[in-house]
C-alpha positions as a printed NumPy array, in Angstrom:
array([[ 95.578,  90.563, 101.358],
       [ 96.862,  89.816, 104.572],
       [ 99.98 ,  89.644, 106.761],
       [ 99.83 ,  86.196, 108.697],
       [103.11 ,  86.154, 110.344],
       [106.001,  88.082, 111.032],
       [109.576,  87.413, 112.079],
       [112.387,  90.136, 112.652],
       [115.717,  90.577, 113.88 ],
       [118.399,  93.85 , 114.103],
       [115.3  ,  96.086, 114.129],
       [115.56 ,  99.321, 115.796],
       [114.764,  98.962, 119.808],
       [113.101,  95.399, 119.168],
       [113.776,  92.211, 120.368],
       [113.632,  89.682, 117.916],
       [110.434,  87.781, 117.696],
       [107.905,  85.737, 115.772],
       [104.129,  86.975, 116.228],
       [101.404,  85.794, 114.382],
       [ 98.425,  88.102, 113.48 ],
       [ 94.504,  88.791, 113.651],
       [ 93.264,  88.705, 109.36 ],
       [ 91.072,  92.041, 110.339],
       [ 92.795,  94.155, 113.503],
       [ 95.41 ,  94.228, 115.731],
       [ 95.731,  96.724, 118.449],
       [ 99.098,  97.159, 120.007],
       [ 99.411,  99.364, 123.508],
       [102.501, 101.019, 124.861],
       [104.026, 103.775, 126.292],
       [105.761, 106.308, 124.19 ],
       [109.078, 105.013, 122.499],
       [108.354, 101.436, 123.35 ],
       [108.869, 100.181, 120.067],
       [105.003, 100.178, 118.716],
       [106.224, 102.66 , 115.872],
       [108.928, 100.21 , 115.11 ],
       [106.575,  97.403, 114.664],
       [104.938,  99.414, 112.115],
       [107.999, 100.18 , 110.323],
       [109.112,  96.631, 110.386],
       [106.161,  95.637, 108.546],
       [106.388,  98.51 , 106.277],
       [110.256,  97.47 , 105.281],
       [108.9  ,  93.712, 104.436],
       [106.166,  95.615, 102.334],
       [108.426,  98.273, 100.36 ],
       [112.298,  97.607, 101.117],
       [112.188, 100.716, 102.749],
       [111.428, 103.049, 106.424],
       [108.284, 105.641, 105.718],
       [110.375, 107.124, 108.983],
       [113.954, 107.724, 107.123],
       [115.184, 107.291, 103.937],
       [117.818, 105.254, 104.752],
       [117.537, 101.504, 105.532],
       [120.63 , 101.579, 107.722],
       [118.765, 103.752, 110.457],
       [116.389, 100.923, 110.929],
       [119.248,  98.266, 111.855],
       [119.547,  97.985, 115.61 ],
       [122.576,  99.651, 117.442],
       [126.089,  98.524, 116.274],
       [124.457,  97.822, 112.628],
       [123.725,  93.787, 113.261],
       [122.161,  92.878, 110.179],
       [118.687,  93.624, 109.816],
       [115.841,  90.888, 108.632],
       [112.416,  90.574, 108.354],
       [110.198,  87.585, 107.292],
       [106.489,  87.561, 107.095],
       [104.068,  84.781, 105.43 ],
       [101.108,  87.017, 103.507],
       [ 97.748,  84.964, 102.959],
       [ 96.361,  86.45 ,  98.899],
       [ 93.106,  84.743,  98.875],
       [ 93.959,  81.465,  99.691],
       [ 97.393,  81.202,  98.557],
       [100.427,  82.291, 100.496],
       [103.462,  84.082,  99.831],
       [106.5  ,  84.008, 102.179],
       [108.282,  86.943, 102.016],
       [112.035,  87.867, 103.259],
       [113.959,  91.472, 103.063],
       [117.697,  91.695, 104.842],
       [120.291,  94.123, 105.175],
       [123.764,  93.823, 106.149],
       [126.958,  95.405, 105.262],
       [126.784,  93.763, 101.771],
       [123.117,  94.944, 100.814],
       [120.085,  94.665, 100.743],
       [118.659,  91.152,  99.66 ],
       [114.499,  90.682,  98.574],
       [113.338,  87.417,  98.327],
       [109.817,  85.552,  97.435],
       [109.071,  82.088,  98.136],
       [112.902,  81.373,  99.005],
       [113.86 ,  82.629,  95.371],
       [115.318,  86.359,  94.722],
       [113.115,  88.952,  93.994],
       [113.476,  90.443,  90.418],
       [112.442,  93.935,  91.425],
       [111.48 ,  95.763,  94.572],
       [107.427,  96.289,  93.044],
       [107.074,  92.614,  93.516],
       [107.26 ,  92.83 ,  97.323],
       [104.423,  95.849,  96.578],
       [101.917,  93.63 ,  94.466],
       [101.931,  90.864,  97.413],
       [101.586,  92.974, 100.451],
       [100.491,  96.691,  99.574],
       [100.599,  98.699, 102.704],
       [ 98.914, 102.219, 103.864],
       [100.673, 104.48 , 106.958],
       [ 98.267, 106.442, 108.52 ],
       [100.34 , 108.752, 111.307],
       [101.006, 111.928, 112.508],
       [102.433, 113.161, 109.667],
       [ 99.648, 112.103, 106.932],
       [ 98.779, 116.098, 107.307],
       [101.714, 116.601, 105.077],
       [100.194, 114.927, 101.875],
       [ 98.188, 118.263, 101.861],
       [101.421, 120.441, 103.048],
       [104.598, 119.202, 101.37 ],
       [105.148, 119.553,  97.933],
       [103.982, 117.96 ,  94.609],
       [106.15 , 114.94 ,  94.931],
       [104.7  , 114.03 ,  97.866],
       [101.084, 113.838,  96.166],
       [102.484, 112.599,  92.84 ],
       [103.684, 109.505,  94.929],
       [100.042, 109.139,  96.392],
       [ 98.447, 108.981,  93.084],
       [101.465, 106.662,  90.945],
       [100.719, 104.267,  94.043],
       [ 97.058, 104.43 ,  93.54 ],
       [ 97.158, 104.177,  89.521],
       [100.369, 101.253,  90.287],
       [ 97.46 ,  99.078,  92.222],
       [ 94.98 , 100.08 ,  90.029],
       [ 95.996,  99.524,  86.434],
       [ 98.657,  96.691,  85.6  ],
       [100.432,  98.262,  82.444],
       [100.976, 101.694,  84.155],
       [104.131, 100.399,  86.11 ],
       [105.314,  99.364,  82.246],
       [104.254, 102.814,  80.79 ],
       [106.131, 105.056,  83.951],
       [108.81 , 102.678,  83.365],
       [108.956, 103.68 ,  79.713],
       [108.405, 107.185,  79.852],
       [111.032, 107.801,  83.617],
       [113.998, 105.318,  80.808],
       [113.121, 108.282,  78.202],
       [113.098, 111.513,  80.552],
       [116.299, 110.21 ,  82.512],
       [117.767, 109.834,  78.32 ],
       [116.7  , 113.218,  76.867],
       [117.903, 114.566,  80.446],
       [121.499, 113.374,  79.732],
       [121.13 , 114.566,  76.347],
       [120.215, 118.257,  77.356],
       [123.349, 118.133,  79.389],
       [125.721, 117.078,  77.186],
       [124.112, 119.491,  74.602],
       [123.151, 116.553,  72.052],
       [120.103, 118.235,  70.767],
       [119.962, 116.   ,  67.827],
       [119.282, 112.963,  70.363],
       [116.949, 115.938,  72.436],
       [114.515, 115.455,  69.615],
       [114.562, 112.475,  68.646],
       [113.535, 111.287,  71.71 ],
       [110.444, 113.357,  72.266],
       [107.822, 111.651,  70.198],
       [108.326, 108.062,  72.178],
       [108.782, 110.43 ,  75.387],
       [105.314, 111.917,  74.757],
       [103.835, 108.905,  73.893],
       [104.617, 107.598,  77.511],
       [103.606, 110.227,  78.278],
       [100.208, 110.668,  77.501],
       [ 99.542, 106.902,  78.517],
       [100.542, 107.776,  82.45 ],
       [ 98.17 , 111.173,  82.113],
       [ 95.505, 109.608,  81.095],
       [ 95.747, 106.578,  83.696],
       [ 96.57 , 109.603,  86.368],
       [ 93.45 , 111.6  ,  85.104],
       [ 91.022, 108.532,  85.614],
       [ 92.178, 107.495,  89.094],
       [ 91.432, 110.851,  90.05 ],
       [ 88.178, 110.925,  88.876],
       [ 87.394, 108.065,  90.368],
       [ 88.44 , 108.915,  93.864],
       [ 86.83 , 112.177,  94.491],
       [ 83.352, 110.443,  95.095],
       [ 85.134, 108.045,  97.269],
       [ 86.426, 110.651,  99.055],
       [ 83.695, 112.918,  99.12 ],
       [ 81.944, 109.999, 101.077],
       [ 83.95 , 109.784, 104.005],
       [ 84.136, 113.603, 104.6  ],
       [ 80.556, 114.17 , 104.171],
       [ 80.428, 112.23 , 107.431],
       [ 83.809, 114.015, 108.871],
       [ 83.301, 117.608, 108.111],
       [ 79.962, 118.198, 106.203],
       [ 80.164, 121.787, 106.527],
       [ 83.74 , 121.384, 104.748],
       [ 83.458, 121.199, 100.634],
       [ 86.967, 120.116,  99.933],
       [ 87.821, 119.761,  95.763],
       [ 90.719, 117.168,  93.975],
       [ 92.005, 118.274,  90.675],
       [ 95.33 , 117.3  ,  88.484],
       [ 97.603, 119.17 ,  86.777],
       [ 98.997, 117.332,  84.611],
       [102.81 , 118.983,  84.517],
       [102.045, 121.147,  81.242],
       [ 99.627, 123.956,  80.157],
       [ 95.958, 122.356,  79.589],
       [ 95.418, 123.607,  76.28 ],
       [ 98.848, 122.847,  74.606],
       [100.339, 119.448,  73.584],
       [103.474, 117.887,  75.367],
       [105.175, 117.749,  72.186],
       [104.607, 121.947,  71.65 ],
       [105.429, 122.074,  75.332],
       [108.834, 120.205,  74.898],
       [109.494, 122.432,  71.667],
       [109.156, 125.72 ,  73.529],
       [110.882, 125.088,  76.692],
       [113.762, 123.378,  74.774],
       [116.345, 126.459,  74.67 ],
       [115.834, 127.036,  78.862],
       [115.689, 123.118,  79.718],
       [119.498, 123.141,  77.393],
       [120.586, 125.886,  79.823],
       [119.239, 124.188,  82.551],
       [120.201, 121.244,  82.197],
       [116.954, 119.121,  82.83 ],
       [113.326, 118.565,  81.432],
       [111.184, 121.323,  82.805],
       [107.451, 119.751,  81.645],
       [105.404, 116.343,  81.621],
       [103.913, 113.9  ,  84.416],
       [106.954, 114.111,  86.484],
       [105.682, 117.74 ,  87.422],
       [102.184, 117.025,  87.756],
       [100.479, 117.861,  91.045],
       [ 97.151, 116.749,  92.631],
       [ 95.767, 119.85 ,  94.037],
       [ 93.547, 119.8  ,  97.54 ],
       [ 91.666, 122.679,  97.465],
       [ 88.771, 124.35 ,  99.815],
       [ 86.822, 127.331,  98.167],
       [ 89.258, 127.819,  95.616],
       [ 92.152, 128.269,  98.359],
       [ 95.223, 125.668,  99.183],
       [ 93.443, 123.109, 101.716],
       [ 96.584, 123.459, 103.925],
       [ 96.035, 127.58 , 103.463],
       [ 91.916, 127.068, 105.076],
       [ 91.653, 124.043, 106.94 ],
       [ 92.474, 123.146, 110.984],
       [ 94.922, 120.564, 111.664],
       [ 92.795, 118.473, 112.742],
       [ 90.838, 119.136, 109.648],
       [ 93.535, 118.386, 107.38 ],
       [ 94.392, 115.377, 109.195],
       [ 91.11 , 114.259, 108.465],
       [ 90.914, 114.768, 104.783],
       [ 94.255, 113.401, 104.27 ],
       [ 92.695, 110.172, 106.046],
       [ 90.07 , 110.531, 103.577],
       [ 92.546, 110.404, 100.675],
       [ 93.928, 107.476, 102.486],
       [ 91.113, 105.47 , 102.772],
       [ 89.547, 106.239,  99.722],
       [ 92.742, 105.145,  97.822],
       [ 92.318, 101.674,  99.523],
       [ 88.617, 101.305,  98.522],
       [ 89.387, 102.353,  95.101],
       [ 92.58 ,  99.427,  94.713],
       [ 89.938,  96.91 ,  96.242],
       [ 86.956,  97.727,  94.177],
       [ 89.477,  97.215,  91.041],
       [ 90.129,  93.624,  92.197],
       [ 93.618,  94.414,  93.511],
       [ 94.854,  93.251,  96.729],
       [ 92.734,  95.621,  99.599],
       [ 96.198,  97.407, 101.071],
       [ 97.463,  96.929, 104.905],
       [ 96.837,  99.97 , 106.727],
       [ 99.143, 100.866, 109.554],
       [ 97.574, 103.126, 111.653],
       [100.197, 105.095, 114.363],
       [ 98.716, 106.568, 117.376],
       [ 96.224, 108.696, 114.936],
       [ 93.558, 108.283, 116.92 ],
       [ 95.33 , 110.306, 120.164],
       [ 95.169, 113.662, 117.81 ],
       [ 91.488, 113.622, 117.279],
       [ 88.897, 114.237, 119.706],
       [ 86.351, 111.942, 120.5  ],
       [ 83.777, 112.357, 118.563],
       [ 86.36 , 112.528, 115.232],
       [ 88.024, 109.465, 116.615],
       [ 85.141, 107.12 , 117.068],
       [ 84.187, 108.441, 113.393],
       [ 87.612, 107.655, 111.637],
       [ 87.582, 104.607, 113.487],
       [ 84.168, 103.325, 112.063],
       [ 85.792, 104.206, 109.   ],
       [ 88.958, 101.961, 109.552],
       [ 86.64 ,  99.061, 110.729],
       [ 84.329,  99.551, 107.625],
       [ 86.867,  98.938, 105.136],
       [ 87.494,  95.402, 106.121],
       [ 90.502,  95.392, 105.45 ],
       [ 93.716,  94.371, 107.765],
       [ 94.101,  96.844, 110.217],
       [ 96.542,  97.634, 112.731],
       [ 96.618, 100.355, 115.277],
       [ 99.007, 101.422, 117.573],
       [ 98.106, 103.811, 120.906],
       [ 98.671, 104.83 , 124.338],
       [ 95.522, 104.678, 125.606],
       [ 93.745, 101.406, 125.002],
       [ 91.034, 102.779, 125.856],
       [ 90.783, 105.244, 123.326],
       [ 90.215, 102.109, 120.524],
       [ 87.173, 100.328, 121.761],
       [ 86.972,  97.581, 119.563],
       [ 84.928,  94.874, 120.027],
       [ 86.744,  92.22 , 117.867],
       [ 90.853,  92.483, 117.758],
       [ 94.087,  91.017, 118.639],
       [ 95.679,  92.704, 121.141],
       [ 99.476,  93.144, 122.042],
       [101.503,  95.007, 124.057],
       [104.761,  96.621, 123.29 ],
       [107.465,  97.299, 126.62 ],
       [110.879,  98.006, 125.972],
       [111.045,  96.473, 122.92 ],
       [109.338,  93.621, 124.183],
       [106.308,  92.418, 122.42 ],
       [103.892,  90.105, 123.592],
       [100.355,  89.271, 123.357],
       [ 97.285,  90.426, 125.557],
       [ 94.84 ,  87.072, 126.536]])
């Protein structure tokens, strides 16, 4: 999957402009708070209808809220897709090959993108939400029905949820059994992603830090040894007081762990930079060696927080995965790349390098 063109207007510092792109890498330069970041996000909103810098899609608009658009054609092995996301002061409007988009996880099928920045470190720091995201993306790319099952089984928690509020405990239990029967479909997809990505994983850190042994597990949002259903029975009374459903895959975790401890608790920065770059990549290789569509990855100024001997490593790794790549940095110099499309961001102004 790649992103062949891109058009944009109301976005943040940037000009609007039409740009087409390089099918592996694209390198764009600039100083700090040019608008490189922007870029980024641009193609980011095309890809998911929303910022990975703010939850809200108004922040993204350009001063004095002009409405915000983005266009980009994407090339899926051989057949192309033109994709469209605006915002104004009437909504947000998605559409696909000039029709409207039925749901937002259409725009995700056609262009799946990966950010890579400063703040990947905090898949390893932040809480379980932000790591339950990382794998339902994963399994969403991986496995077709699991969008169908988490569908199913978020309809049925968000049900018995209003049920334990309104203190309809009749309707409480009778909608366990098709809750846990959701359920158990998204734990087991969840349980054999994971075990497929710790090798993959494990690969790119034996090269990064070999002297590092650094372990994936799930927890699955309930005790191992009991069933959801027993689970749902015993926390009933508190979830009725409570308000809210207290167990199941909604408070799973994937736990990063180094010699038993919290990887965030033992490793460097840098260090956890790198394994959460790791997770990254490995989450791409795993999507393409399923047949899906090999995800974008959108790499911000990374490479300035490693030193050089980690940076010429990760980028190997970027290069290897042959998929679309696109890196923004200071320093061109600190991305020597023998093949790439080069721009440069000033002002808001983007043009290309010859």
């Amino acid at each position: 999957m790649t992103l062949e063109t891109l058009s944009l207007s109301g976005v943040r510092n940037l000009h609007d402009t039409s740009v087409e792109f390089d099918p592996a890498c694209n390198i764009i330069s600039g100083r700090n708070a040019s608008g490189k970041t922007s870029l980024l996000e641009a193609i980011h909103v095309l890809a998911r209808v929303r910022s990975f810098r703010t939850a809200r899609l108004d922040r993204v608009r350009s001063e004095g809220l002009s409405p915000l658009r983005v266009q980009g054609r994407v090339d899926d092995g051989g057949v192309r897709h033109w994709l469209g996301v605006g915002r104004d002061g009437g909504g947000t409007r998605v559409r696909i090959d000039g029709a409207d988009a039925r749901g937002f996880s259409e725009l995700a099928r056609l262009l799946p993108v990966q950010v890579m920045n400063t703040e990947s470190h905090r898949l390893l720091q932040d809480g379980p939400s932000a790591r339950r995201s990382y794998l339902d993306w994963t399994v969403f790319h991986v496995e077709q029905e699991y969008h169908r099952i988490w569908q199913r089984y978020d309809r049925g928690l968000r049900q018995r949820n209003a049920a334990l509020r309104s203190s309809d405990l009749r309707s409480v239990r009778a909608l366990e059994p098709q809750l846990v029967t959701a359920a158990q479909g998204v734990d087991v997809l969840r349980q054999a992603s994971v075990v497929r990505l710790k090798p993959l994983i494990a690969a790119y850190l034996r090269r990064w830090l070999p002297d590092v042994s650094v372990d994936l597990s799930y927890r699955r949002g309930w005790r191992q040894q009991q069933s959801l259903a027993a689970a749902l029975g015993e926390q009933r009374e508190s979830e009725h007081s409570r308000g809210y459903t207290m167990v199941g895959p909604h408070r799973a975790d994937v736990q990063i762990r180094v010699d038993g401890v919290e990887a965030q608790y033992r490793l460097s920065r840098g260090q956890q930079k790198l394994v959460a770059i790791a997770l990254l990549l490995a989450q791409a290789d795993l999507i393409s060696a399923a047949h899906g569509p090999r995800p974008v990855l959108l790499v911000d100024d990374l490479p300035a927080e490693l030193d050089a001997l980690h940076r010429d490593l990760v980028m190997e790794g970027f290069l290897c995965a042959q998929g679309q790549l696109f890196l923004t940095t200071i320093e061109p110099a600190w991305l020597p790349v023998s093949s790439a499309r080069r721009f440069h961001m000033e002002q808001g102004h983007l043009r290309e390098v010859i």
